[in-house]
Each structure stands twice: as C-alpha cells, then as structure tokens.
MIROVO-594018 format. One record per residue (C-alpha): x, y, z. Coordinates in steps of 0.2 Angstrom, whole numbers, padded with zeros to 4 digits, always signed. Each point is the difference from the previous one (the first is absolute). Last residue first. Layout:
N
XYZ;...
END
This chain:
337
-0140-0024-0038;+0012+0008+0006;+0015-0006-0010;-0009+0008-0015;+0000+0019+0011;+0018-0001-0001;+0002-0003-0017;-0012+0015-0005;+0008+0010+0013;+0018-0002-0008;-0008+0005-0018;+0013+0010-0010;+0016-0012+0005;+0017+0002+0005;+0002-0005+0018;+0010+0003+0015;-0003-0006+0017;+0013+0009+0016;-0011+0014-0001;-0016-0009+0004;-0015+0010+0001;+0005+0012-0012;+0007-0013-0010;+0017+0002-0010;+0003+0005-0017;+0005-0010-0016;-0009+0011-0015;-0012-0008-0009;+0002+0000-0020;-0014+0012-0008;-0010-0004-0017;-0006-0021+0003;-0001+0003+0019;-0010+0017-0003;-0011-0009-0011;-0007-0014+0013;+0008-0016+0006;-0006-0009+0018;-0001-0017-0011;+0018+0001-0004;+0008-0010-0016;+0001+0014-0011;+0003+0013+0012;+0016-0009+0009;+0011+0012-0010;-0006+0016+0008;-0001+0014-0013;+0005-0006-0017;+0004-0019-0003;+0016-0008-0003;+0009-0001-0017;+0016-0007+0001;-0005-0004+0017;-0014-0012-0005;-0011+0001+0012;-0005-0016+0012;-0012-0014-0006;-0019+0001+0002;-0013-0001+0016;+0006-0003+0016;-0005-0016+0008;-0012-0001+0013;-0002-0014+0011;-0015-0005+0010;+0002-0005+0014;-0004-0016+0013;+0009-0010+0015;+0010+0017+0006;+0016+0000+0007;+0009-0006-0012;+0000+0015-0012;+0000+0000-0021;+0007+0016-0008;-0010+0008-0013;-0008+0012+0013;+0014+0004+0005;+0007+0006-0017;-0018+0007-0006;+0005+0012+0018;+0019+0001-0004;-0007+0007-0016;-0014+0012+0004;+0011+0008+0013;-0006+0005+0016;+0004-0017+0007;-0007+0000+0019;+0006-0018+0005;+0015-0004-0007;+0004+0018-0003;-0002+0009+0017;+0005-0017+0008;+0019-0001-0011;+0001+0018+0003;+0000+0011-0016;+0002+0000-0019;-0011+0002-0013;+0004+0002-0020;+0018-0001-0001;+0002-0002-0019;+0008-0009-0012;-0017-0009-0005;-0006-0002+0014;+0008-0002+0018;-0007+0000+0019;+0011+0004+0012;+0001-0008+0018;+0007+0005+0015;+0005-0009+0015;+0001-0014-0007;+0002-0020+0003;-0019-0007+0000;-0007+0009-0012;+0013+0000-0012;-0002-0021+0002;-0018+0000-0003;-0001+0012-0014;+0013-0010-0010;+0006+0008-0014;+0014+0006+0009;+0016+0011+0002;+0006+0005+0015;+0012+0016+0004;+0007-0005+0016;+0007+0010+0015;+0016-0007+0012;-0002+0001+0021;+0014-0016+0000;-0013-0009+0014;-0016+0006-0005;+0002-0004-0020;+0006-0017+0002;-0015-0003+0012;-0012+0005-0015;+0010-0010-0014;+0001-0015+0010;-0017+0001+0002;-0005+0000-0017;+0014-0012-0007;-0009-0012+0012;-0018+0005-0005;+0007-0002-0018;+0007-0017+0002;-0017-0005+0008;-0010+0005-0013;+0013-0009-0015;+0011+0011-0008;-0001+0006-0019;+0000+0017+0004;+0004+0005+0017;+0011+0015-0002;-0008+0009-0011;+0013+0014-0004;+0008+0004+0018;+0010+0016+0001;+0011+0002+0015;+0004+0017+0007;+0012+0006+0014;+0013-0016-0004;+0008-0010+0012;+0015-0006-0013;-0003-0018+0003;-0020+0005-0002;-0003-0006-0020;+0011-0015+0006;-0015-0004+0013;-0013+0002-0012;+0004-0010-0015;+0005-0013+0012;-0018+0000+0005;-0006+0000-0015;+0013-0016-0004;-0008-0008+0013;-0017+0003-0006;+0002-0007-0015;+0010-0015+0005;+0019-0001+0000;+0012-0010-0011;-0005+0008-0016;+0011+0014+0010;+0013-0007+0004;+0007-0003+0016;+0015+0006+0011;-0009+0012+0010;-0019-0010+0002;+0006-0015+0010;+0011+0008+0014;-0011+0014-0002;-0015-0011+0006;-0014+0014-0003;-0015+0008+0009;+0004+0019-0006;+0008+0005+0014;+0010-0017+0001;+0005+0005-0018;+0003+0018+0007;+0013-0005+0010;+0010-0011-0012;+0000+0016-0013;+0008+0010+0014;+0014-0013+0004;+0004-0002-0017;+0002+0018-0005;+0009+0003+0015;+0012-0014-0005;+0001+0004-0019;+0005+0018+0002;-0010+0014-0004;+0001+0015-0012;-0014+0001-0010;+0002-0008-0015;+0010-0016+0010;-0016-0003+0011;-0010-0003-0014;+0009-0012-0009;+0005-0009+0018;-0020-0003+0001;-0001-0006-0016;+0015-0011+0002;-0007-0007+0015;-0019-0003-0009;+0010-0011-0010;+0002+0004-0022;-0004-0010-0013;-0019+0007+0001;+0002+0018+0002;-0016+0005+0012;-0011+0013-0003;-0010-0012-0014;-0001-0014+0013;-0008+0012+0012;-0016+0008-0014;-0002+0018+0006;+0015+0010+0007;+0005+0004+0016;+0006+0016-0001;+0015+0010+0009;+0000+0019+0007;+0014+0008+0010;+0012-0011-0001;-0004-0016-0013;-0003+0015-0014;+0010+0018+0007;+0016-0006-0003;-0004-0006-0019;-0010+0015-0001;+0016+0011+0005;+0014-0011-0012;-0015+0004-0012;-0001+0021+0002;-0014+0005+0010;-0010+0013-0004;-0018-0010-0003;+0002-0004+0018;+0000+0018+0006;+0006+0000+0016;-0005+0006+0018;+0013-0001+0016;-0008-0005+0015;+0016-0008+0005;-0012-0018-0003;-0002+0006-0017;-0017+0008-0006;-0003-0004-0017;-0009+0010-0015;-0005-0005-0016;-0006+0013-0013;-0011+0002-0015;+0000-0002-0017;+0001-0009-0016;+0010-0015+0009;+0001-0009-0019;+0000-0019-0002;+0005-0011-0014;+0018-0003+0007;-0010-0009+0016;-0001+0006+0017;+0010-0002+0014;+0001+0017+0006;-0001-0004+0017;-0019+0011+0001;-0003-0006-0017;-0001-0017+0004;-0015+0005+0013;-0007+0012-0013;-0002-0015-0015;-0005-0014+0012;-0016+0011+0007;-0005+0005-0019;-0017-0006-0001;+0007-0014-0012;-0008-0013+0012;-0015+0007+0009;+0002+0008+0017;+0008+0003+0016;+0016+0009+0006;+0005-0003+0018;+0009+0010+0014;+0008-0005+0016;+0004+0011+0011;+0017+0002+0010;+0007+0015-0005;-0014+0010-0011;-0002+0000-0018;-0008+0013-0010;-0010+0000-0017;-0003+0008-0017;-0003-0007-0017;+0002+0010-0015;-0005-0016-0012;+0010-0015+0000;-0003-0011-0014;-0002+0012-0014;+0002-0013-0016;+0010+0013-0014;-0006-0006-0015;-0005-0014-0012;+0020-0006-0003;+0001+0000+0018;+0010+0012+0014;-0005-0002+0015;-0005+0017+0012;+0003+0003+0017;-0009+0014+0010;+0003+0006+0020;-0007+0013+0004;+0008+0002+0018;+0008-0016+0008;+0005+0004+0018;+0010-0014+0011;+0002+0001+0019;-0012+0012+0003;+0001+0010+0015;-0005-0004+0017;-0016+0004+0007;-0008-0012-0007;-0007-0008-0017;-0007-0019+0005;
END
C-alpha cells in the first residue's frame, strides 16, 4: 500500500512501440505508476494487454524491434539517491540488473541454460557483480532452505534434473543472491500443479517480509494477484485503466473492464453462477479504437466513450483508487443490484 515513504520506483508516461512490417504496434501506452518499499504490486489482464512489454521495459530487456517512445524511469537507491534508468550506460544496467532489480521470468526451463549446473549459474552471476565464489555459495545455500529446497541436491544439478516447481523456486532464490530492492515476477506459477503454486505462494509472501524487498507481479490469474498484492492494476490494451488497493478493486471495480473481468472469472466459493464472458477480441493496436478502447466490447458504452479517451484520475471517495473510465457510477451501481 502507498505510504508515507517515497516511491521506490516511478514510471511516468511510459509508451513502447514494436516495429512490424504493418505498423508501429503501441504496446505500452503513457502509463503511470509508483512503487513503494515493501509492497507488492500486480498487473492483471488479458494476454497481449501489454503487462509483459512495460515490466521488460523497465530493465531494458526488450527486443531490437521495440522503441521506448517516451517517458521516464525513475529509481530510488538505498543512499536515497534517484536515477534515471533509461540513462544508464550498459556496464551501469548490467550493475543495476541482479542488484538493484532482478526478474524472474516466465516459463523455468526456458530461464535456465540447459548444459550448464545451477552452481555455475550461480557463480556466473556472482562474478558480474563483484563477488567471490564462497559468499556467493554460502548465500545461494541459504536462500534454498528459504525457499524450501535441499541445496545439497539442487546446487550442483541440472536443470531438466529438477521439477517445475523446483526449478521456480531456484529461479527465485538466485534472482535474490544480490538482495535486490525490486524483484519482478512474470507469471510465476504457470504450468504448476495447485499445490506447487500455493507453495511458491507462500514462500514468496514470507520471502518478502524477512529481506523487506518489493515486487512487480505479473498475472493472468485473478485468484493468485488477489491473494499476494497489495495493489493491483488493471491493464487493456497498453494502458493502465484502474488501479488501486487490491480490496477497493477486487471487490468495488469502477472499471467496466476489471468488472466484465471478474465477472468472467470462476469462484469456489459459491455452488452456482453464471459466467460472463466479455464480448469480442481486444483492439488491434496498429489501429486501436477512438476514445476509450474497451468501447466496442463494453456494455456501459455511450458516444462520449467512442469520441473522448478517459483520463486516469483518482476517486473522490477513494484517493488512493484510480480509474480511467466515463461511467464509474454506472459500474458501481451494477454491483448493487
């Protein structure tokens, strides 16, 4: 949750851009947020919204195809000292990357190099920034058992040696060794079993409190954002469109899309429902829609939403929720009935 203390990381309009032989795809579009130390904060929504494209573009690990076309990056160091990330020359990124901010990525086998022990990795890693082989064994060994691993088995093994859930785990511990500020998790617990994810779940929550680190999560998964953030921000088409205390949006949504969202999304605790699915196909961002690009698939839509694009602006009864849409009240007055 935002506090008293200053952000940790500030993005401000924030737009990136591939390059295709149709067009210029904008997959980012000016998007705006803060994090705070120790919060955890999670990006929901359809595939190809765009929540993959900003979190690679905040450690500048995008592909050749893509453009940062505006915007700024801000970090906060542990000194207090502010830079601009998108300054930073590439012995500075590669210091800042595993440091200051490290990613686990989506898909473990694929994170991994295959030929190669988890030691070596480790040791890899260590070497770029500085540290020697025993403190870098020695601190990798204690985040194993942090993270519910044998370290005696898991450091010199492969990985096609490990199960999917292990090797997530591993993901995460070596994405620590360097006790970053921010770690940025892209759909962590894709393609594990229920139980493996409540595991990854709680390991994540109680590695959080103990080394006082913030994440940027990234999910699909309504259930799973639910349950580990602090924050949540809902994403369409490029675009921030609601963002706010996981409670505020989860059960209050004030935008017509996390609302046809959660509605779409199956719950467990309750014997009968009715599902809804949302209507359509998301825009084409060669050529997206005028005014608010959900219009076309919003059952709330009128003519200003097709002619005006709604600004981003915070809730008069809750200043700490943001929203962009033209008919908060409308959605708000559905849920009551």
């Amino acid at each position: 949750m935002p506090s008293s203390k200053a952000p940790l990381l500030q993005v401000r309009d924030l737009s990136v851009s591939y390059q295709t032989r149709r067009g210029n795809v904008r997959a980012v579009s000016n998007v705006s947020f803060d994090l705070y130390p120790g919060e955890t904060l999670a990006f929901i929504g359809e595939s190809g919204c765009g929540k993959s494209t900003l979190n690679l573009a905040l450690i500048r690990l995008l592909p050749k195809t893509a453009i940062i076309e505006s915007g700024s990056i801000r970090y906060r160091k542990r000194d207090g000292s502010i830079i601009d990330v998108q300054s930073l020359n590439d012995k500075q990124m590669r210091r800042f990357l595993w440091s200051e901010c490290s990613m686990v990525f989506q898909g473990a086998l694929n994170a991994f190099n295959p030929v190669i022990r988890i030691s070596d990795m480790v040791y890899d890693t260590a070497a770029a920034h500085g540290m020697n082989k025993s403190e870098a064994k020695d601190r990798v060994m204690d985040l194993f058992t942090k993270v519910r691993l044998d370290g005696g088995r898991v450091f010199n093994a492969f990985p096609h040696e490990l199960s999917g859930g292990m090797r997530q785990r591993v993901l995460l511990a070596i994405s620590l060794l360097l006790n970053p500020q921010i770690v940025i998790m892209d759909e962590p617990t894709t393609a594990v079993d229920i139980l493996t994810q409540r595991s990854i779940l709680d390991v994540l929550e109680r590695m959080r409190e103990e080394l006082h680190f913030s994440i940027l999560f990234i999910s699909h998964d309504l259930a799973v954002a639910a349950e580990i953030a602090d924050r949540i921000a809902t994403m369409y088409a490029g675009e921030i469109v609601e963002i706010g205390p996981v409670d505020n949006v989860f059960y209050h949504p004030r935008h017509a899309y996390t609302f046809s969202l959660l509605n779409a999304a199956p719950r467990l605790s309750t014997e009968k429902e009715e599902l809804h699915s949302i209507p359509g196909s998301p825009p084409d961002l060669i050529k997206p829609p005028s005014g608010c690009k959900f219009h076309p698939r919003c059952s709330f839509a009128t003519e200003i939403c097709q002619m005006e694009p709604p600004p981003l602006v915070a809730a008069e009864d809750e200043p700490l929720h943001s929203v962009a849409c033209h008919h908060v009240d409308q959605v708000l007055a559905s849920q009551r009935r």
